[in-house]
C-alpha positions in Angstrom: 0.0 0.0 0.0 1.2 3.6 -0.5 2.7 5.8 2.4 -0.9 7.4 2.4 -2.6 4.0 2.8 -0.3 3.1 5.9 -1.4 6.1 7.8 -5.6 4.8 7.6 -6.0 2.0 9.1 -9.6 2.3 7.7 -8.2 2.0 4.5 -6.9 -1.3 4.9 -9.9 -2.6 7.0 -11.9 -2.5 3.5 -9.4 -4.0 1.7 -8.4 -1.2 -0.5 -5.4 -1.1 -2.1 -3.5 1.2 -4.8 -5.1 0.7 -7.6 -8.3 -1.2 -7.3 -10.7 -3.0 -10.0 -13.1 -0.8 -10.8 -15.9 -3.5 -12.3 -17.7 -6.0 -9.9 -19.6 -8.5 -11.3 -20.6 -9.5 -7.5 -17.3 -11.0 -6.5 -15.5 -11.5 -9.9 -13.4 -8.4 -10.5 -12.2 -6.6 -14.1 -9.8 -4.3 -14.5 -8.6 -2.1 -17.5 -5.6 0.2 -18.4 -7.3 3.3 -17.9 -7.4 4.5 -14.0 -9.3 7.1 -11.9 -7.5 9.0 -9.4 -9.0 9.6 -6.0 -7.1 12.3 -4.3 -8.6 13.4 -0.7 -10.0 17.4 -0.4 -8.7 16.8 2.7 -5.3 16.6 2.1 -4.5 16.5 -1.1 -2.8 13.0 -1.0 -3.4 10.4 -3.6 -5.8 7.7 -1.7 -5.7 5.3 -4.4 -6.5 4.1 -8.0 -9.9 2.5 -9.5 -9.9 1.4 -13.3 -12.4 2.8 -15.7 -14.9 0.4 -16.7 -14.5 -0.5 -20.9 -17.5 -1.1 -23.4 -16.9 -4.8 -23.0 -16.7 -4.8 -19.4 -20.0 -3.3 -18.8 -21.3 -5.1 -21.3 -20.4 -8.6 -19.2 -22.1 -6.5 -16.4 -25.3 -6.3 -18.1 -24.9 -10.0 -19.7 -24.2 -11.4 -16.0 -27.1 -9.2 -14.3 -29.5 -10.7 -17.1 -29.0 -14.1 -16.2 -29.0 -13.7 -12.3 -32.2 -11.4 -12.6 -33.5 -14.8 -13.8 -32.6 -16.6 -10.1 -33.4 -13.4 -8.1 -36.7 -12.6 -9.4 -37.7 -16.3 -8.5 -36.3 -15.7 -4.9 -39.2 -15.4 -2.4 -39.2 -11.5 -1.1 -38.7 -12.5 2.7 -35.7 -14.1 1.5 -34.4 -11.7 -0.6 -34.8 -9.6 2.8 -32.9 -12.2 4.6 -29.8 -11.1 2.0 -30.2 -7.7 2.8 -30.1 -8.1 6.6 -27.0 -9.8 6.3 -25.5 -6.7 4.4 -26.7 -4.3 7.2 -24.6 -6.6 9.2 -21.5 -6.0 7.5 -22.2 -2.4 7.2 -22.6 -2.6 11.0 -19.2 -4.3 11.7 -17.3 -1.7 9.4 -19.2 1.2 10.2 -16.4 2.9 11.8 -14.0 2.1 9.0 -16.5 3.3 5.9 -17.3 6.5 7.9 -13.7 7.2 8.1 -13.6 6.8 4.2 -16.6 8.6 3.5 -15.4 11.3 5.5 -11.6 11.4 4.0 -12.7 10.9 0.3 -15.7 13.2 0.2 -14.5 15.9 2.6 -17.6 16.1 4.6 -17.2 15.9 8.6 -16.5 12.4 10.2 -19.8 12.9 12.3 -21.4 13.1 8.8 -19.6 10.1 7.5 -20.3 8.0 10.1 -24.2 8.8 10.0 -24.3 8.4 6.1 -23.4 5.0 7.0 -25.9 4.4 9.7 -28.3 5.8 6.9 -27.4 2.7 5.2 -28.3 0.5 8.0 -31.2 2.0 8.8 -32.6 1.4 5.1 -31.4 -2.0 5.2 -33.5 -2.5 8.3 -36.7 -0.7 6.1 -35.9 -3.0 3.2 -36.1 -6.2 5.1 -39.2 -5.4 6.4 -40.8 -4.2 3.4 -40.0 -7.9 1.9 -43.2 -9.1 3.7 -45.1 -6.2 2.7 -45.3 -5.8 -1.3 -48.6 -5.3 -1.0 -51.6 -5.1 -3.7 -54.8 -4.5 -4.0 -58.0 -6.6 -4.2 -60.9 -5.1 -6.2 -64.4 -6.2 -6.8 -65.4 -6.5 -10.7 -68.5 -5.6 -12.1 -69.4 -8.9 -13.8 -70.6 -12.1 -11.7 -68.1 -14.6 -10.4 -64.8 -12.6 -11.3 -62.2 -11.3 -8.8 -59.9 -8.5 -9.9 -56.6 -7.6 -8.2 -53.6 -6.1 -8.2 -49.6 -7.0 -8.4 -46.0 -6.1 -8.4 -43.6 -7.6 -10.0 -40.1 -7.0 -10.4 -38.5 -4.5 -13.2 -34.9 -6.4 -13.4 -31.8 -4.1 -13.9 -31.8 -1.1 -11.9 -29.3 1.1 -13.1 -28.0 3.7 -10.5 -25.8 6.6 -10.9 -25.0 8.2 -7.4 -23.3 11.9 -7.1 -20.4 12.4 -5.1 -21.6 14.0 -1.7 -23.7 11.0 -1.0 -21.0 8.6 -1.9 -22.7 5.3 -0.2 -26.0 6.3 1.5 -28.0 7.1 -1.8 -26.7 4.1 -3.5 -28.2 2.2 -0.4 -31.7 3.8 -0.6 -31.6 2.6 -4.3 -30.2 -0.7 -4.1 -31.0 -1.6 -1.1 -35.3 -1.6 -1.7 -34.4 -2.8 -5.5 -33.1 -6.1 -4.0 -36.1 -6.5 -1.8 -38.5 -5.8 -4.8 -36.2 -8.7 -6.9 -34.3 -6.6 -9.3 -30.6 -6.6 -9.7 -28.3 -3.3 -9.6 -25.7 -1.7 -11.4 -24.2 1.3 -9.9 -22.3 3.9 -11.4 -20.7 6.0 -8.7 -19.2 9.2 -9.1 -15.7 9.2 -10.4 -15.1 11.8 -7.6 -15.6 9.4 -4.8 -15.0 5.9 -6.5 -13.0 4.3 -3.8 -16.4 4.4 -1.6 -18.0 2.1 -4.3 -15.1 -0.6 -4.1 -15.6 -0.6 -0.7 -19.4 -1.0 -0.7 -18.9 -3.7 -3.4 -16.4 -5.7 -1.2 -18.5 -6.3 1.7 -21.4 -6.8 -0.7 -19.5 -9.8 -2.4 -18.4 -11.5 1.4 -22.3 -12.0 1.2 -22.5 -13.0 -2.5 -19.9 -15.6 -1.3 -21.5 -16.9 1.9 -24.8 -17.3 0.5 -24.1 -19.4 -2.7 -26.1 -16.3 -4.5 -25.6 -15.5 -8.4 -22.5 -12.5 -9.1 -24.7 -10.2 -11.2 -27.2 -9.3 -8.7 -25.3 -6.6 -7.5 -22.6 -5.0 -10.0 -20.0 -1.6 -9.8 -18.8 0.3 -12.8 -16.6 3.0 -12.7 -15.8 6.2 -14.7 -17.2 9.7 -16.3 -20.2 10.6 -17.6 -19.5 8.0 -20.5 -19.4 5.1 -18.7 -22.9 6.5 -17.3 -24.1 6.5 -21.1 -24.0 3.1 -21.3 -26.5 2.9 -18.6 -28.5 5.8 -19.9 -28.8 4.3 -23.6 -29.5 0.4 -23.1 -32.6 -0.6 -23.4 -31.9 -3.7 -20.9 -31.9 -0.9 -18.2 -35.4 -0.7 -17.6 -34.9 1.8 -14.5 -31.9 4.7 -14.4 -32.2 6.1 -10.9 -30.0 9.0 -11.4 -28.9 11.8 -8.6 -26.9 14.8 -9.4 -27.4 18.3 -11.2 -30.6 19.2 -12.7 -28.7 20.0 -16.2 -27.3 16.2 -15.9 -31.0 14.9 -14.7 -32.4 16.6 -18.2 -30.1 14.8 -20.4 -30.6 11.4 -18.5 -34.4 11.7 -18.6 -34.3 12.7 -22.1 -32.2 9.9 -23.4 -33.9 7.1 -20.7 -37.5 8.3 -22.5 -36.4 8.3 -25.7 -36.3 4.7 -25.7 -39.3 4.2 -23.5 -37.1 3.7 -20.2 -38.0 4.9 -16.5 -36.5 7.1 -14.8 -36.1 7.9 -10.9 -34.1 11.7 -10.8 -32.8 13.4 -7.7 -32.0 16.7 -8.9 -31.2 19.8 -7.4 -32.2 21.8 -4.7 -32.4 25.4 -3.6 -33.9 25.4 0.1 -35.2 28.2 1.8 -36.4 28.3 5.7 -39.0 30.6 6.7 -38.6 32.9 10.1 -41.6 34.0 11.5 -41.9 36.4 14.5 -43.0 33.9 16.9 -40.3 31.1 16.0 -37.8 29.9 18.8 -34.6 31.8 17.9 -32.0 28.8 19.3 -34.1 26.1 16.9 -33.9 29.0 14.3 -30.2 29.4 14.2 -29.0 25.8 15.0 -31.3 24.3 11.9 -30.1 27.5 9.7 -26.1 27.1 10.6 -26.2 23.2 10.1 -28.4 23.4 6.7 -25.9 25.7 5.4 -22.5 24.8 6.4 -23.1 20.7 7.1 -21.1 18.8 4.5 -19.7 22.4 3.7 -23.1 23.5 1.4 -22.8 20.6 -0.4 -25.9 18.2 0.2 -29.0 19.1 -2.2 -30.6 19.7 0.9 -29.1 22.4 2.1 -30.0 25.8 3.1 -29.3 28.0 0.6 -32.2 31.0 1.4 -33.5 32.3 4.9 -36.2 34.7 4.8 -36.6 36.1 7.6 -40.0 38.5 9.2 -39.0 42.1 8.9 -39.7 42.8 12.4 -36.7 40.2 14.0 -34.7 40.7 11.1 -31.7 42.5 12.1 -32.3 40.3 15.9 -31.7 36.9 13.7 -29.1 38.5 11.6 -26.7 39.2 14.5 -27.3 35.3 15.5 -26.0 33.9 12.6 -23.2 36.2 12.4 -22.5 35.1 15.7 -23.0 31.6 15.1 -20.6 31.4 12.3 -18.0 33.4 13.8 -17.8 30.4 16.0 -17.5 27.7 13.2 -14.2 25.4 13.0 -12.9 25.1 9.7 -10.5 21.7 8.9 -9.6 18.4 8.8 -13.0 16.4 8.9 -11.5 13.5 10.8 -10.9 15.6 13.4 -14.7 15.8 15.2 -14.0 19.2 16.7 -14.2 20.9 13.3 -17.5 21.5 11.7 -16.7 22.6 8.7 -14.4 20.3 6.1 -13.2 21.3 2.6 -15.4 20.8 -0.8 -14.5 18.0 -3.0 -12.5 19.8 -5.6 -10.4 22.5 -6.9 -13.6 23.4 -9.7 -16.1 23.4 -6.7 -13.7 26.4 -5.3 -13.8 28.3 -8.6 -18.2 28.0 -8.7 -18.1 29.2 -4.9 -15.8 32.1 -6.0 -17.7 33.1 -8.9 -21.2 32.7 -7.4 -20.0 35.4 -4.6 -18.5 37.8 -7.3 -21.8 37.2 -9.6 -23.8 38.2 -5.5 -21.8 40.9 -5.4 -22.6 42.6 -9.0 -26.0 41.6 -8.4 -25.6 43.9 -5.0 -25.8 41.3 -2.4 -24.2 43.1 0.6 -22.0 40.2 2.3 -22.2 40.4 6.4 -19.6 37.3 6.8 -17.6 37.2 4.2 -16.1 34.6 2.2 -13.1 33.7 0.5 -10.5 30.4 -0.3 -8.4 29.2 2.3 -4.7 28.2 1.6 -1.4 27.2 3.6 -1.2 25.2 6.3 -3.9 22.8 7.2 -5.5 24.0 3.6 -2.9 23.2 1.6 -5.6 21.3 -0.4 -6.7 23.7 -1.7 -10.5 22.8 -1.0 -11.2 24.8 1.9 -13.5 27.9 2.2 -15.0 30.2 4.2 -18.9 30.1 4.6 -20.3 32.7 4.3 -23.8 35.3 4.0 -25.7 38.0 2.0 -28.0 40.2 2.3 -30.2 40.3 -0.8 -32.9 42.5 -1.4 -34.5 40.5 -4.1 -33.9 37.0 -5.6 -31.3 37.6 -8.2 -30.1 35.3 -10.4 -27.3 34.2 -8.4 -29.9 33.4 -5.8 -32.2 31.3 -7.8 -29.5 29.1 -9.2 -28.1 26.1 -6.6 -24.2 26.6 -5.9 -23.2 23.6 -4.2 -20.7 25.6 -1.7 -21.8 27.3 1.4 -23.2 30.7 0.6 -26.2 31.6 2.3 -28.5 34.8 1.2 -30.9 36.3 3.8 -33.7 38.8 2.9 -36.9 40.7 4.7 -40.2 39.7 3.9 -43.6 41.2 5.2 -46.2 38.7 5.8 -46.1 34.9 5.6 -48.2 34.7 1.9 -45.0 37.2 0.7 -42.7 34.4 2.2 -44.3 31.1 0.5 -44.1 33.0 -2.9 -40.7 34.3 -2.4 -39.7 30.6 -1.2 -41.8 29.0 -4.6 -40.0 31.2 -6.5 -37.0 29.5 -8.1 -37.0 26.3 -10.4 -36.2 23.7 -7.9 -38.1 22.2 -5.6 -37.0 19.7 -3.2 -36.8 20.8 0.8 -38.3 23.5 2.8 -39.1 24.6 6.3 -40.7 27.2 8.5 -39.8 27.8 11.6 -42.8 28.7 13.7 -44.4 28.6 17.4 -48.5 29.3 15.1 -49.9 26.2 14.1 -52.3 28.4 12.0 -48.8 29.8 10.1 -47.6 26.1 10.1 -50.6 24.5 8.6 -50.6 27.7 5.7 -47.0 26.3 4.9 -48.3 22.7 4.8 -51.5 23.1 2.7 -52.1 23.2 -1.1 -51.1 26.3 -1.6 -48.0 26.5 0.7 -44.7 24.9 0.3 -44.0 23.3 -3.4 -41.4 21.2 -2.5 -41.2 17.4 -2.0 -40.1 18.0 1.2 -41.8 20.3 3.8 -40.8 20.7 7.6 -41.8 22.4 10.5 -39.2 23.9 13.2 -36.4 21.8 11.8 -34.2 22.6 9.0 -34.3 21.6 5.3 -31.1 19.4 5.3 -31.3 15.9 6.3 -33.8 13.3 6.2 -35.7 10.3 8.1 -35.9 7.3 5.6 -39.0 5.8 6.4 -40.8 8.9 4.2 -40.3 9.1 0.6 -37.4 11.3 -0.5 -37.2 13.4 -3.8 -38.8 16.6 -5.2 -41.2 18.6 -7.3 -40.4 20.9 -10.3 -36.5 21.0 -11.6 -36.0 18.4 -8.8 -36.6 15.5 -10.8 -40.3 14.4 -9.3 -38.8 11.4 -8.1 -39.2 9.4 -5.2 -36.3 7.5 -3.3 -36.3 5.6 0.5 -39.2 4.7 2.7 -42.9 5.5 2.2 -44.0 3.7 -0.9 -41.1 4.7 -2.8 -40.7 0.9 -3.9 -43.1 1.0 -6.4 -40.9 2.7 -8.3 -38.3 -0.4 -9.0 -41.7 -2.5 -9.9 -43.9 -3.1 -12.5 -47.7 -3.0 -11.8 -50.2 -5.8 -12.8 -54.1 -5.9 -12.9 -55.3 -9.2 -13.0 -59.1 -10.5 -13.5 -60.0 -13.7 -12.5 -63.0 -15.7 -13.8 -64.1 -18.4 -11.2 -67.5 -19.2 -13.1 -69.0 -21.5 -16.2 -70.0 -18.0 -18.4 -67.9 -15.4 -20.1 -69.6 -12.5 -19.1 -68.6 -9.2 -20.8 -68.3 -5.9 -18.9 -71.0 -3.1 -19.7 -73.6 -5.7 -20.2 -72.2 -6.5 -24.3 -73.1 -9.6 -25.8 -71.2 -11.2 -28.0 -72.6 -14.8 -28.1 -71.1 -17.7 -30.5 
């Protein structure tokens, strides 16, 4: 292993090495000439190497997921649970180790790294129950001695493409609920964080292994946006469940349709948090400062907008300031920092030019921000967070900028707010923060929030997965995680059933012979 490996134990707990196969057929392993490097925001070091997959590779990949779709689909659901439980299980015994990885690969805090693991426990928990619970419905039928009712059945390859600051956790949500439904996966993982893949698919195989099970039921390739394409454009993908930007999401759902495909897109997000005058100001400021800075801005979740009541404006204002002059900006691994880096050196330059394009747009800027360097930063991936005041929603503001800037503006009344807060294209995660059920229940109705997700005095990052994550608008519409979300990796079925001597015809026709 290189002098980097040596000094993470975690590292070598996974079993990752210098350069690394970057296609799993479950435990079989293909490599090619062309490599990925993954090099830590943290520190700038090399971690390690992961091969690109090749036309042919990924074509094996589909070949080998075909065949054990066959086996898998056959599988009864409880036992396909049963598979997934044991996986949890291995999450659980490595859970320190992947955290660690998560945390030095993606940049986000260890705290964070850790829980985006437990995120995939917890929805290998849902999963296995859900296996005894892919319900249908039974309907009466309107001619005599028939019984209607309905079914699920499984797709067969799910195709998932994860984005880098979710390097395992959304590839779990996915996977995880696809298995239990009796499809087979393929995941693409973002050649920014491809190590975390490897290390998913490792402790995927030990199960693979100890369960006699077929290899193609659950497959890794790795590379750029091409390798993705191969996903996007075969027609024995029947599901791409794609998460990333919302000008990726287009192209995806435009190519997946074109050939009569289904999608599942997790798109962008541009959150905003209401402040009334009656709201609790500690709730207010913790959920703000966490929405904004956690994973340093870089969840689709986060808080990118806080409108605040015109009346406890400049009360709030001096909070935050406050608040963030008290943030700790380094090394994730160490849990006394809250703040890590972002994941590259082109993430920097859309931070920098989204506060020059605030500041031509007039945004006034009450923390300020800027690129940190020597030292601990020699990275070059660490920032400042930072806020401003905007009197309007420019275009700066109504764009997502995956870094932590936050804007703050006045409104007037609490119908001003929910149009202010509808106002941009994306649509995924709100909150208001409130003590008046009447203002609460107005954000909540019909006519209040239009995202996917709506809260009430808890911030807009983050999220339980027993309810159905995903968003309205340039969000995607789709649905990922608890709720009835598994629908989505199944094919519906009506059946009609008749039990008598006659053929009877519906609406009374006759068609003797």
């Amino acid at each position: 292993m290189s002098a980097t490996a040596t000094q993470h134990a975690f590292l070598a707990e996974l079993g990752l090495e210098d350069t690394n196969a970057g296609t799993w057929i479950g435990r079989q392993t293909h490599s090619s000439g062309e490599m990925i490097t993954s090099k830590s925001p943290v520190d700038g070091a090399v971690i390690g190497k992961v091969s690109v997959t090749t036309r042919e590779q990924y074509d094996a990949t589909v070949a080998a997921a075909t065949e054990a779709f066959k086996v898998w689909r056959k599988t009864p659901a409880p036992l396909r649970g049963e598979i997934v439980r044991q996986y949890g299980n291995k999450l659980r015994e490595h859970k320190d180790a992947l955290g660690r990885l998560v945390s030095y690969e993606m940049g986000k805090s260890l705290q964070e790294g850790w829980g985006e693991v437990q995120e995939m426990i917890d929805i290998c928990d849902f999963a296995v129950g859900l296996s005894r619970q892919l319900y249908g419905l039974t309907l009466h039928s309107e001619r005599p001695e028939h019984r209607m009712y309905e079914q699920w059945h499984p797709l067969g390859i799910v195709g998932i493409i994860s984005a880098f600051n979710f390097p395992v956790a959304v590839w779990s949500w996915n996977s995880m609920i696809a298995l239990v439904c009796g499809d087979v996966n393929i995941w693409k993982a973002s050649e920014k964080t491809p190590l975390c893949s490897v290390a998913c698919q490792k402790l995927f195989a030990e199960v693979i292994e100890e369960n006699d099970l077929p290899d193609g039921i659950s497959c890794i390739i790795n590379g750029d946006y091409k390798v993705g394409e191969y996903m996007t454009k075969d027609k024995r993908v029947p599901l791409v469940s794609a998460t990333g930007s919302t000008r990726m999401g287009k192209i995806v759902g435009a190519e997946v349709a074109s050939r009569m495909g289904k999608t599942l897109l997790e798109l962008g997000g541009n959150n905003a948090i209401i402040v009334t005058p009656s709201s609790d100001l500690k709730v207010v400021v913790t959920g703000a400062v966490f929405g904004a800075v956690g994973t340093c801005g870089q969840r689709c979740t986060s808080t990118r907008r806080l409108l605040i009541h015109e009346s406890i404006y400049d009360k709030v204002k001096d909070a935050l300031v406050q608040a963030y002059g008290q943030l700790r900006i380094g090394d994730p691994l160490d849990t006394n920092n809250h703040v890590g880096p972002l994941i590259d050196a082109d993430s920097v330059a859309q931070y920098e030019a989204s506060i020059e394009q605030a500041k031509s747009e007039g945004a006034n800027f009450i923390v300020e921000g800027g690129k940190l360097s020597g030292g601990i930063y020699e990275s070059g991936c660490y920032v400042k967070p930072c806020i401003a005041e905007v009197k309007s929603q420019t275009a700066v503001v109504k764009k997502e900028t995956f870094a932590p800037i936050l804007y703050i503006m006045k409104y007037s009344n609490l119908d001003e707010a929910i149009e202010m807060q509808n106002d941009v294209p994306q649509g995924l995660s709100s909150a208001i923060m409130t003590t008046d059920v009447r203002e609460s229940e107005q954000f909540l109705a019909a006519w209040g929030s239009d995202c996917g997700i709506a809260n009430v005095n808890i911030g807009t990052s983050g999220a339980e997965i027993g309810g159905a994550f995903g968003g309205e608008k340039d969000t995607g519409g789709g649905r990922e995680s608890g709720s009835d979300a598994w629908k989505a990796y199944m094919r519906r079925q009506t059946n009609t059933i008749n039990y008598g001597r006659g053929v009877p015809l519906a609406q009374g026709i006759k068609f003797d012979l």
